[in-house]
Backbone as JSON Lines, residues from 0, in Angstrom:
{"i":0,"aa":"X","n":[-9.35,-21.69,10.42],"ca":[-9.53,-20.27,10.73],"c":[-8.39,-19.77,11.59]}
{"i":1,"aa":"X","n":[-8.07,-18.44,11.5],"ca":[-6.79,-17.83,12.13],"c":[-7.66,-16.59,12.95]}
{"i":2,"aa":"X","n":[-7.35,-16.32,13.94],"ca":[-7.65,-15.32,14.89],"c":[-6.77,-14.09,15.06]}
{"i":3,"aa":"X","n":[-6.68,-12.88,15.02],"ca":[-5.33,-11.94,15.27],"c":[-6.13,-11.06,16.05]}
{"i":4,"aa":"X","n":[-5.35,-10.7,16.72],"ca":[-5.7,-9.42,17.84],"c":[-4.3,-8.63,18.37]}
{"i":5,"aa":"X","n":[-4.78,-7.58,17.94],"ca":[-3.56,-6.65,17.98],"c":[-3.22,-5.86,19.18]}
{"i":6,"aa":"X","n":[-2.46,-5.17,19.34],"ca":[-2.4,-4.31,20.76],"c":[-0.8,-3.42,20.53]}
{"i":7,"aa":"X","n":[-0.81,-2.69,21.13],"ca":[0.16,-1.53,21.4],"c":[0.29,0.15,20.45]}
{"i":8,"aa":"X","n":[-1.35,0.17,20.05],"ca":[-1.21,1.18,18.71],"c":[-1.39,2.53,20.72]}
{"i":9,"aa":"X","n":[-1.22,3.56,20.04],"ca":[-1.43,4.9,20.58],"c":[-0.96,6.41,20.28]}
{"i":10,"aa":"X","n":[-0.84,7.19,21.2],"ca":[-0.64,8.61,20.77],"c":[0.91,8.95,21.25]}
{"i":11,"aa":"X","n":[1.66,9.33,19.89],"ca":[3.09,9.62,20.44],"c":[3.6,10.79,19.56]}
{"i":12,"aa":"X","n":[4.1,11.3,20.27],"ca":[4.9,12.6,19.61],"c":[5.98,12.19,18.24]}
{"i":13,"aa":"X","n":[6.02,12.79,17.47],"ca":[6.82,12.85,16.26],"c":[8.29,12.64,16.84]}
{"i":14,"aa":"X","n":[9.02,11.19,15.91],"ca":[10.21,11.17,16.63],"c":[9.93,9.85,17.77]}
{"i":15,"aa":"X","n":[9.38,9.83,18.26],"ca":[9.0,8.45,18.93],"c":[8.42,7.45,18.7]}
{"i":16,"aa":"X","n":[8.59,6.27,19.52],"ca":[8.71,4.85,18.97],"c":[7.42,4.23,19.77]}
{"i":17,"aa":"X","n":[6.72,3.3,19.08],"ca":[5.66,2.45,19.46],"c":[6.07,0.92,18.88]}
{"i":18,"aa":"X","n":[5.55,0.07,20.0],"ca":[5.75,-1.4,19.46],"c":[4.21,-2.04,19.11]}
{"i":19,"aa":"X","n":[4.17,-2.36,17.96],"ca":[2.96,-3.46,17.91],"c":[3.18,-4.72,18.26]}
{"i":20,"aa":"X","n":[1.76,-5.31,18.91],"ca":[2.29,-6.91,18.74],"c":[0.93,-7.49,18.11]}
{"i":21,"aa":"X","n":[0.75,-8.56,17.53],"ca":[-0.63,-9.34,17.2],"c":[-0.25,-11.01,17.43]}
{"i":22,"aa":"X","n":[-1.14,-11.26,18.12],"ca":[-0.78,-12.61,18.66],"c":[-2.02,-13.57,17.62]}
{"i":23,"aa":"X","n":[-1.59,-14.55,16.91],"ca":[-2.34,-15.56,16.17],"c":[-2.36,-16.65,17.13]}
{"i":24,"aa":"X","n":[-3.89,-17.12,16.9],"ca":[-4.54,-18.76,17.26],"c":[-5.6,-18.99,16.27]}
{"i":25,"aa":"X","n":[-5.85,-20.15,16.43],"ca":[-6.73,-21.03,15.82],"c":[-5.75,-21.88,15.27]}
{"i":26,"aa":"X","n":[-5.88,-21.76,13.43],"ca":[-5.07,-23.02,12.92],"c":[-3.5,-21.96,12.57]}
{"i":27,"aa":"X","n":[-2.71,-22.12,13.16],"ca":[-1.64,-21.19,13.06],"c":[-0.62,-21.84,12.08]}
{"i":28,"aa":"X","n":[-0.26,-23.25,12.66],"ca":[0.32,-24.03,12.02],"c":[0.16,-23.69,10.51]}
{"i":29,"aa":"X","n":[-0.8,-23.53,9.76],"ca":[-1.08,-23.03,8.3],"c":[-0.73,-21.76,7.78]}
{"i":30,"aa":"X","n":[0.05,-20.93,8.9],"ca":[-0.11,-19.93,8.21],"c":[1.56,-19.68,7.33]}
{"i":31,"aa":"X","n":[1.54,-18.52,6.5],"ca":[2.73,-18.84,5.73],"c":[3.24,-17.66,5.77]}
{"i":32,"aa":"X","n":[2.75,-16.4,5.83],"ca":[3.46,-15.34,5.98],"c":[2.52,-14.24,7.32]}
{"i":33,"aa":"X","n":[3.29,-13.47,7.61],"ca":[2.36,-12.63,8.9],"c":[2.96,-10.7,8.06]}
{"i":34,"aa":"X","n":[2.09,-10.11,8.17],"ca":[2.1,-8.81,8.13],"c":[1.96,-7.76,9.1]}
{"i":35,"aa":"X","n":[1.67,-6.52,8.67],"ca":[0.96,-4.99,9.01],"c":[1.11,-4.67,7.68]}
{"i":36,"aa":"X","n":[-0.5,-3.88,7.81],"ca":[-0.95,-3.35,6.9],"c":[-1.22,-1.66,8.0]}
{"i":37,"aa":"X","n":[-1.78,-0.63,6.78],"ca":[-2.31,0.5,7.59],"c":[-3.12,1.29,6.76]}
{"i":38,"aa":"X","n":[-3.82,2.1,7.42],"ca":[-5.07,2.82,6.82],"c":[-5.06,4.29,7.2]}
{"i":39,"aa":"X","n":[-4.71,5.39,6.52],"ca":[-5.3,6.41,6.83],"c":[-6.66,6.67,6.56]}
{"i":40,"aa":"X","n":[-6.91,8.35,7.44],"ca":[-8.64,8.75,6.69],"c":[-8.32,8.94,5.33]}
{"i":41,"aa":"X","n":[-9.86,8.26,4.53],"ca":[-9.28,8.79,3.39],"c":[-8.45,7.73,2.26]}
{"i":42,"aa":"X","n":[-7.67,7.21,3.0],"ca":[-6.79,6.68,1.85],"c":[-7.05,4.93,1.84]}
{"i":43,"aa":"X","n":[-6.65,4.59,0.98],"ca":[-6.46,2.75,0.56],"c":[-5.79,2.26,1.91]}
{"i":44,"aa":"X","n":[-6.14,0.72,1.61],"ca":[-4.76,0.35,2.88],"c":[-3.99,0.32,1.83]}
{"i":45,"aa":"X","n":[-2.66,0.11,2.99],"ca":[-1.27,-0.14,2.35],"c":[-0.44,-1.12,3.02]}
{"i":46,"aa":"X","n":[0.18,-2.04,2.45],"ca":[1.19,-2.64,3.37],"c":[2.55,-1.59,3.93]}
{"i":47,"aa":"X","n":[2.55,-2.36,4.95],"ca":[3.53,-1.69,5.79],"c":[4.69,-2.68,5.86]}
{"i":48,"aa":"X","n":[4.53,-3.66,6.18],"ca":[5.46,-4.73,6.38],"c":[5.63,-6.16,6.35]}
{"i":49,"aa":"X","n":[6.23,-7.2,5.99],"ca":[5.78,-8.17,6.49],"c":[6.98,-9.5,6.51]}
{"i":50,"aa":"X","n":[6.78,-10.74,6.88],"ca":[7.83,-11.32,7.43],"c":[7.04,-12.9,6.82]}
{"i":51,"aa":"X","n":[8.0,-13.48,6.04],"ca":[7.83,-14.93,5.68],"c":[8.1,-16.15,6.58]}
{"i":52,"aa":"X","n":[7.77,-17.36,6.3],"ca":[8.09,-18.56,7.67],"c":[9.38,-18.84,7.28]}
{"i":53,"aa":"X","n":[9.97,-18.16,6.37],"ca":[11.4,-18.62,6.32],"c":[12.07,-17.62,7.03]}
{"i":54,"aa":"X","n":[11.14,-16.03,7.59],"ca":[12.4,-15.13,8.35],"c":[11.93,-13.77,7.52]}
{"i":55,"aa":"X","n":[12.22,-14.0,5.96],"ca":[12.45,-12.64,5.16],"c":[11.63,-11.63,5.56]}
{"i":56,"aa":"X","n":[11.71,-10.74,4.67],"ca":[10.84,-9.47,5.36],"c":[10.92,-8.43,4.27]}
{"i":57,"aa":"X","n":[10.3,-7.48,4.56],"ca":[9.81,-6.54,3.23],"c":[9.13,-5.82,3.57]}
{"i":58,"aa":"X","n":[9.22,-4.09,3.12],"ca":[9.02,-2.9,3.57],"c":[8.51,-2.36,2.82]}
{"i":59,"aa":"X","n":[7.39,-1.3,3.09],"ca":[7.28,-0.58,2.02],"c":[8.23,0.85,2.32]}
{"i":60,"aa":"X","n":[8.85,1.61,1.4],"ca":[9.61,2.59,1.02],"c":[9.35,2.88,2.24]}
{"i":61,"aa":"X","n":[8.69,3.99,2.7],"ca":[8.31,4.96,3.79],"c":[8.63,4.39,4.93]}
{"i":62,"aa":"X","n":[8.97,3.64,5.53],"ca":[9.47,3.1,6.52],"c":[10.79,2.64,6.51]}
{"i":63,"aa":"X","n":[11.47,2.07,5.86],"ca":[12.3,1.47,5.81],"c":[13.84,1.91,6.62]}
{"i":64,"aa":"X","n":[14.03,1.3,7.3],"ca":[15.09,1.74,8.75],"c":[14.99,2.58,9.84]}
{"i":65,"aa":"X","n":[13.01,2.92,9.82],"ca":[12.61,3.27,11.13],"c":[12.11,2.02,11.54]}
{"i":66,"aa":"X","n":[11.12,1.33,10.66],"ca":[10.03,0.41,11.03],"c":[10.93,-1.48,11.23]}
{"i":67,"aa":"X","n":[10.72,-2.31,11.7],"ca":[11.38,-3.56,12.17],"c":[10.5,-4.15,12.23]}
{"i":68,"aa":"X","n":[10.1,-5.59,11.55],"ca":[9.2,-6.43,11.51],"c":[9.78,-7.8,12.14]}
{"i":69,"aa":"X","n":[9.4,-8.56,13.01],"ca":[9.72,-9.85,13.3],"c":[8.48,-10.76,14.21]}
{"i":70,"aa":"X","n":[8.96,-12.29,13.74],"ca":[7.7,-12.56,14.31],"c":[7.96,-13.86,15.66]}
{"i":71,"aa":"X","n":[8.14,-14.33,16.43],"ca":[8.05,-15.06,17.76],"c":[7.32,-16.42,17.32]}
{"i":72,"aa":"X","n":[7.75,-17.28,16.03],"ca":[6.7,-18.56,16.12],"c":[6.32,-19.35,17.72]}
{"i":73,"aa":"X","n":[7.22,-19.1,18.39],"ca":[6.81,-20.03,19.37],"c":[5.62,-19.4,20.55]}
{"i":74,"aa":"X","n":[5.29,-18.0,20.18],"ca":[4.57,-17.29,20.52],"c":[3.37,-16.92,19.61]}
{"i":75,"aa":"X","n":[3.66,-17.3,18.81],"ca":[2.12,-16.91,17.31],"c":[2.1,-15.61,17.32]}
{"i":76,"aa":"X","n":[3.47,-14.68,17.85],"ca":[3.27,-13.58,17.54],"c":[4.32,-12.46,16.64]}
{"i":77,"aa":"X","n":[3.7,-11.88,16.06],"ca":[4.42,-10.91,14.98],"c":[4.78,-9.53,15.87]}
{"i":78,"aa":"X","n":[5.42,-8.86,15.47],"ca":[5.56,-7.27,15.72],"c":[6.26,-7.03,15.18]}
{"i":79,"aa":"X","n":[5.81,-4.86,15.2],"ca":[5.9,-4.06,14.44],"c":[7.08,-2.78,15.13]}
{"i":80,"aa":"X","n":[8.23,-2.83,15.54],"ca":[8.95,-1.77,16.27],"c":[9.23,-0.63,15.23]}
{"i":81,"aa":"X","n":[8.2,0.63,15.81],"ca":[8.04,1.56,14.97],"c":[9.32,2.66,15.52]}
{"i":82,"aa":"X","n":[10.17,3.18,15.13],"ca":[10.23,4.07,15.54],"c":[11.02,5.5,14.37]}
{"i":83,"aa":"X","n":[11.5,6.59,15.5],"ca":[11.37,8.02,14.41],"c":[10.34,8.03,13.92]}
{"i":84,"aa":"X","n":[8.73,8.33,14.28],"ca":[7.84,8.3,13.95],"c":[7.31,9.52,13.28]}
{"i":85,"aa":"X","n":[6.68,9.44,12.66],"ca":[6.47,10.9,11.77],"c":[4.77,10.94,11.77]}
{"i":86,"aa":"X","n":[4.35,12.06,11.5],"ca":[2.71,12.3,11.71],"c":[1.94,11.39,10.66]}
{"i":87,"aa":"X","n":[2.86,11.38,9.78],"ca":[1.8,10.45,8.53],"c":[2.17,9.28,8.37]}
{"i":88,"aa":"X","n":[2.73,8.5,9.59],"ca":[2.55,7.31,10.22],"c":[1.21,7.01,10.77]}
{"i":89,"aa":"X","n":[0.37,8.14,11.05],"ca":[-0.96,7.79,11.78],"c":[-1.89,7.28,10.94]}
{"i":90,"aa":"X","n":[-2.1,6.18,11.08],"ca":[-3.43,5.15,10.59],"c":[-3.68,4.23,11.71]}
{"i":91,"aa":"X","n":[-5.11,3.75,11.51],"ca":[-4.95,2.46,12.03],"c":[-4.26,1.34,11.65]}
{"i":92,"aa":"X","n":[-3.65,0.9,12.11],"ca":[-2.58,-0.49,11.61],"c":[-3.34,-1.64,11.78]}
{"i":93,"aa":"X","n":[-3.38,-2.83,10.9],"ca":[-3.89,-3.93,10.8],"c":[-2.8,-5.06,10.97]}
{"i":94,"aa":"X","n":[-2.62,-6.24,11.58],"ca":[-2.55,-7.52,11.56],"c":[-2.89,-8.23,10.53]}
{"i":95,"aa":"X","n":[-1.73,-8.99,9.41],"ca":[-2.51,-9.86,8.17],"c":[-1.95,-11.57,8.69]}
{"i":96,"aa":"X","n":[-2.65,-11.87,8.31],"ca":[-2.13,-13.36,8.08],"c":[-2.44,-14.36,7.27]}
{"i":97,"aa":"X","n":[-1.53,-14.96,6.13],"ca":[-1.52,-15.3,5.33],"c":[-2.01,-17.08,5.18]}
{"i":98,"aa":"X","n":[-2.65,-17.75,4.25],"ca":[-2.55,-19.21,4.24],"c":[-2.31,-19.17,2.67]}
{"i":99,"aa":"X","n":[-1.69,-20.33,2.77],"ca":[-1.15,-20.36,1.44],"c":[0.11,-19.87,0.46]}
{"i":100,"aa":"X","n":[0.58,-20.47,-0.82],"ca":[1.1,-19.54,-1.28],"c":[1.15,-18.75,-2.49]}
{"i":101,"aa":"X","n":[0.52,-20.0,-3.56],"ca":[0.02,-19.48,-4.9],"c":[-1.19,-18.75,-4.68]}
{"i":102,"aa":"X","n":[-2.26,-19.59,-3.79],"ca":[-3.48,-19.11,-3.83],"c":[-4.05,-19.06,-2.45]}
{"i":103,"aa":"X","n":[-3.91,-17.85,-1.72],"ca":[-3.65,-17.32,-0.42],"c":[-4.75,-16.86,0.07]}
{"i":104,"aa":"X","n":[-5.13,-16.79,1.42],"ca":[-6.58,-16.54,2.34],"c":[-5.63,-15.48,3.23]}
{"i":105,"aa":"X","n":[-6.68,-14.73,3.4],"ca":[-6.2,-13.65,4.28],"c":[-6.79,-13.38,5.57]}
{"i":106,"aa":"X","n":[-6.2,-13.24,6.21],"ca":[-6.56,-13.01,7.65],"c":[-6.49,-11.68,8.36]}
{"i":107,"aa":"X","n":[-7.46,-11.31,9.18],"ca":[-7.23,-9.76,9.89],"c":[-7.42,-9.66,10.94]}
{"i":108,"aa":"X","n":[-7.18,-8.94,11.87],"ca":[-7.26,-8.17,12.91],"c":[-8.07,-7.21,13.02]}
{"i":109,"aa":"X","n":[-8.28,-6.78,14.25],"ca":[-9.74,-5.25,14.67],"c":[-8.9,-3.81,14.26]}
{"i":110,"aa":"X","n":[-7.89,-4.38,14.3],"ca":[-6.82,-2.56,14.14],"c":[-6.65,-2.01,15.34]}
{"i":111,"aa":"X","n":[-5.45,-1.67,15.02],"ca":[-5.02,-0.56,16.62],"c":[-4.87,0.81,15.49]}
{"i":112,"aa":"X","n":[-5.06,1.73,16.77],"ca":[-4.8,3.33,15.77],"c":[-3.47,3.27,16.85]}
{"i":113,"aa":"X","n":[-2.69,3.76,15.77],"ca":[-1.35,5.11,16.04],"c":[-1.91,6.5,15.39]}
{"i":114,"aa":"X","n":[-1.3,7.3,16.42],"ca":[-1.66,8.7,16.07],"c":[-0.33,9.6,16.35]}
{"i":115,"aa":"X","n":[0.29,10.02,15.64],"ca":[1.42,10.72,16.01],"c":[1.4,12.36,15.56]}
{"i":116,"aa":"X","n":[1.98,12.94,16.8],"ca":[1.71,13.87,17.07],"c":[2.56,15.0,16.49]}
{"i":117,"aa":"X","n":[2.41,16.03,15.71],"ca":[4.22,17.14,15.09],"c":[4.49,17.7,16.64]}
């Protein structure tokens, strides 16, 4: 089992930057890739980002050269450096974490909300 707990979501004006972090325990050692995901009202989740145990990383469109994904193995922790933030950045953001690689278990977090402000 993998544990995530997230922290640094909040309220920021359009144009400004928030950092996520989600720190993993339990069996960490297993895990193979770490994410963010996000949720508006209303809508599906979506991935936002995410970072392989080899480093790589991968964006979805809408972010791409505001948002920075990296993760701290020696810390079990991932983050999310958001910034130029725009209003329909606001969802709650989720923590994923991956086991496996053909056939993968997923892991989550409670969610932090970002809310950004025009």
């Amino acid at each position: 089992q993998v544990q995530l707990v997230e922290s640094g979501g909040g309220l920021v004006q359009a144009g400004g930057s928030l950092r996520l972090s989600c720190v993993a325990s339990g069996s960490t050692r297993s895990i193979t890739a770490l994410g963010w995901y996000r949720q508006a009202p209303g809508e599906q989740r979506e991935l936002v980002a995410t970072v392989s145990s080899d480093g790589s990383t991968d964006y979805v469109d809408s972010v791409k050269g505001r948002f920075t994904i990296s993760r701290n193995n020696a810390k079990n922790t991932v983050y999310l450096q958001m910034n130029n933030l725009r209003p329909e950045d606001t969802a709650v953001y989720y923590c994923n974490a991956k086991r496996g690689y053909i056939i993968t278990v997923d892991y989550w977090g409670q969610g932090t909300q970002v809310t950004v402000s025009s």
